[in-house]
C-alpha positions in Angstrom: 61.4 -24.4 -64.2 64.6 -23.7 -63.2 67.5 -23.8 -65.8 71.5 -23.4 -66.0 73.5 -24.0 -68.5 77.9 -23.7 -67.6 80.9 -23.6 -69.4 84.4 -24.5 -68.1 86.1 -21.9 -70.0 84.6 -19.7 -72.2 84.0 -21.6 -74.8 85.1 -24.6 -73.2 83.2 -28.3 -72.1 80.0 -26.8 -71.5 76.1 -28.6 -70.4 73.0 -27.5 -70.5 70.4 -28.7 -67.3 66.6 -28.1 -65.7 64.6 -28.9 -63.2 61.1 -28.9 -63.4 58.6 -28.4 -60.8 54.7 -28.6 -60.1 53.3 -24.9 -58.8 53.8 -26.5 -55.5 57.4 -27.0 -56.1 57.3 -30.8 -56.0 60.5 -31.8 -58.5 58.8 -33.4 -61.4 61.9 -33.9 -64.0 65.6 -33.2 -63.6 67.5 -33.4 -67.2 70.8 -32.2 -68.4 73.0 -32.4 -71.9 76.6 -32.2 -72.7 77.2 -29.7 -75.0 80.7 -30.1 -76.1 82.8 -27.5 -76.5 80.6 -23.8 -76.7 80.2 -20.5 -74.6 78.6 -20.0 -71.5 75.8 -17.9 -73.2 75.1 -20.7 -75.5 74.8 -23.2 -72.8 72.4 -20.6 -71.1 70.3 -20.2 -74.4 70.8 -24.5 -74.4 69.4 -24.6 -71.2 66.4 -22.6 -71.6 65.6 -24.6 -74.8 66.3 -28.0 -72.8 63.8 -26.7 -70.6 60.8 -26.1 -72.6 61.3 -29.3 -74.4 60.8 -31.5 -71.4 58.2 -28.8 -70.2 56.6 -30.0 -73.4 56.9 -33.3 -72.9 55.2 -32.9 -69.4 52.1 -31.3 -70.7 53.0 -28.1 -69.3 50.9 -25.2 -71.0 52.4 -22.1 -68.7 56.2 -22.3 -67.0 58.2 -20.0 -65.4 61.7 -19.7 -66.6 63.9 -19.0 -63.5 67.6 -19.2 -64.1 70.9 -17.0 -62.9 71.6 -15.4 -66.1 70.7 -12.0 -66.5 71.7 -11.1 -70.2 69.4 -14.2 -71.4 66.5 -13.3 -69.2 66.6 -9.5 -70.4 67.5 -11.1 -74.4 64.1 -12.8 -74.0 62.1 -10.0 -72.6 63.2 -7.4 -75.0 65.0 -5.3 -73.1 68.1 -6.2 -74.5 69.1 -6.6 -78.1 70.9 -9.6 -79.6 73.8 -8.4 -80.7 75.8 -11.1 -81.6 75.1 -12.8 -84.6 75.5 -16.6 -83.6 73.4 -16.0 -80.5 70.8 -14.3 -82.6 69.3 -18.0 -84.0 69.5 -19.4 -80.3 67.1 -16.7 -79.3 64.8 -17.3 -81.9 64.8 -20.6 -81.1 64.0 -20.0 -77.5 61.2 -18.1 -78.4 59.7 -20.5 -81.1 59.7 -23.0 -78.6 58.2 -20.6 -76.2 54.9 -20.3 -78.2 54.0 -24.3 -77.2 52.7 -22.1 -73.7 49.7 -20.4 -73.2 51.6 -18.1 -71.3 55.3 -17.4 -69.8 57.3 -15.4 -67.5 61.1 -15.4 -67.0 63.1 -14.2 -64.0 66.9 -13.8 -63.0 67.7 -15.0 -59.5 71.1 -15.3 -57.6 73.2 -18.2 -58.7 72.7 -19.6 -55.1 68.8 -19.9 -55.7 69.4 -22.0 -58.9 72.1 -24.4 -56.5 70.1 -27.0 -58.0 70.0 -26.6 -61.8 73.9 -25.7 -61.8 74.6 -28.6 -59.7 72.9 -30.5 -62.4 75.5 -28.4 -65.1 78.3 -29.8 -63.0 77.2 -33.3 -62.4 77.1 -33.7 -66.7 80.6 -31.8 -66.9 82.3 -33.8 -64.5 80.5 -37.4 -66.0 81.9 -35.9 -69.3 84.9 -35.7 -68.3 85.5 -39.1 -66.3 84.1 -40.8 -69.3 86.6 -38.9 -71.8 89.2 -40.3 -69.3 88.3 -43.7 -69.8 
């Protein structure tokens, strides 16, 4: 599963967005979220929990979190404390939801390997904003 989650400003309009894929990466769900106005770690944490839900929803009962945000992967593993007290009950949430899985890994790639997922992020911000237009 690969996740993003993008603020235009930080905070600013900010979405959340996934793509989920069989072990033989055949794309089996692509979903994203508006977010309104929040941080781009919050939309990272957003995405992650967008994620697992529709991994949920699929069945799924082991994913691999693969997203372009380092400070969310290493908040997850451990290896890095949550400092900040508003993203403290984002990460708690993102591992409650994490428990639905048997098992689950989490890796940071470059932005360029997650083209898809962020293109999803700007898709949602730039429907958000034709529509606020209207």
């Amino acid at each position: 599963m690969h996740v993003d989650g993008g603020a235009r400003g930080n905070p600013g309009p900010a979405a959340a967005a996934c793509v989920l894929s069989s072990p033989d990466g055949e794309t089996l769900e692509e979903s994203s979220r508006f977010l309104g106005s929040v941080t781009n770690n919050v939309a990272e944490y957003e995405a992650v929990l967008l994620g697992v839900e529709r991994a949920v929803a699929l069945g799924a009962s082991e994913i691999e979190l693969i997203n372009d945000a380092e400070l969310i992967a290493k908040q997850l593993t451990g290896a890095y404390a949550v400092r900040h007290e508003a993203m403290r009950r984002l990460h708690g949430q993102a591992l409650d939801a994490l428990q639905a899985f048997k098992r689950w890994s989490i890796r940071t790639v470059p932005r360029a390997s997650n083209a898809q997922a962020d293109a999803l992020v700007n898709v949602e911000l730039d429907r958000q904003r034709l529509s606020a237009w209207r």
